[in-house]
C-alpha positions in Angstrom: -12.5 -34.2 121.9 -15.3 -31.1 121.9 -13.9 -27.9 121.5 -15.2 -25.4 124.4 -17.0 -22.8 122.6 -16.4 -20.1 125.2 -12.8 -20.5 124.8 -13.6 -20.2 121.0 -15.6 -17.2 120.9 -12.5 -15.4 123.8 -10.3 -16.1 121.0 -12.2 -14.6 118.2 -12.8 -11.5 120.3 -9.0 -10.9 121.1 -7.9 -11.3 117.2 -10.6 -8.9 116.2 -9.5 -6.4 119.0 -6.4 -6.8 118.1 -6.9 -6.1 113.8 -8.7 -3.3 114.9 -6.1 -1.5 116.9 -3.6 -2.3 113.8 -7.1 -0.2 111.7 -5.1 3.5 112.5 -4.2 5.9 109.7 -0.9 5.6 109.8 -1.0 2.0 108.8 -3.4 2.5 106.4 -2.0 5.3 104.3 1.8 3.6 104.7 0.8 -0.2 103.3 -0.4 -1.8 100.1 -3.7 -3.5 100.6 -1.4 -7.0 100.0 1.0 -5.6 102.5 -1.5 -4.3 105.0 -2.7 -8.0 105.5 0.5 -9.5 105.6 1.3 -6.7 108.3 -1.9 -7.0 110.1 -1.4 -10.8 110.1 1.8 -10.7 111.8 0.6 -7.9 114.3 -1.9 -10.0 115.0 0.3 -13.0 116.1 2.5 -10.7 117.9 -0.1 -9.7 120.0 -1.4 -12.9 120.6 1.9 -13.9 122.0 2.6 -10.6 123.8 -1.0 -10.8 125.4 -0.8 -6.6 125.9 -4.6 -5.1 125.8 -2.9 -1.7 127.1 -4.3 -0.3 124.5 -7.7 -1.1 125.6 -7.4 0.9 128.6 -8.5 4.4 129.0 -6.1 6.7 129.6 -8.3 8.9 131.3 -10.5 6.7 133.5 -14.4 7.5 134.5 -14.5 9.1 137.9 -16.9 7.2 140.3 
């Protein structure tokens, strides 16, 4: 069975949106690099689960 490649590369964009909402000071400064991946790992998963990309959003949207 072929894997679809555009499912693939949808995948691969969501887990690096999501490490790089995890990427804020405040986790940054508060883990140890060992601890930051196992953190970021299991945000990660969360995430992926949760499908939330509120984040993503801008709270203050473009006028037209």
């Amino acid at each position: 069975m072929k894997r679809d490649p555009m499912k693939d590369d949808g995948l691969a964009n969501l887990i690096s949106t999501y490490r790089k909402a995890f990427l804020v000071p405040e986790n940054l400064i508060h883990y140890s690099e060992q601890d930051f991946k196992n953190a970021q790992r299991r945000f990660v998963k969360y995430m992926l689960r949760k499908r939330d990309l509120s984040f993503a959003i801008p709270k203050h949207p473009v006028p037209q």
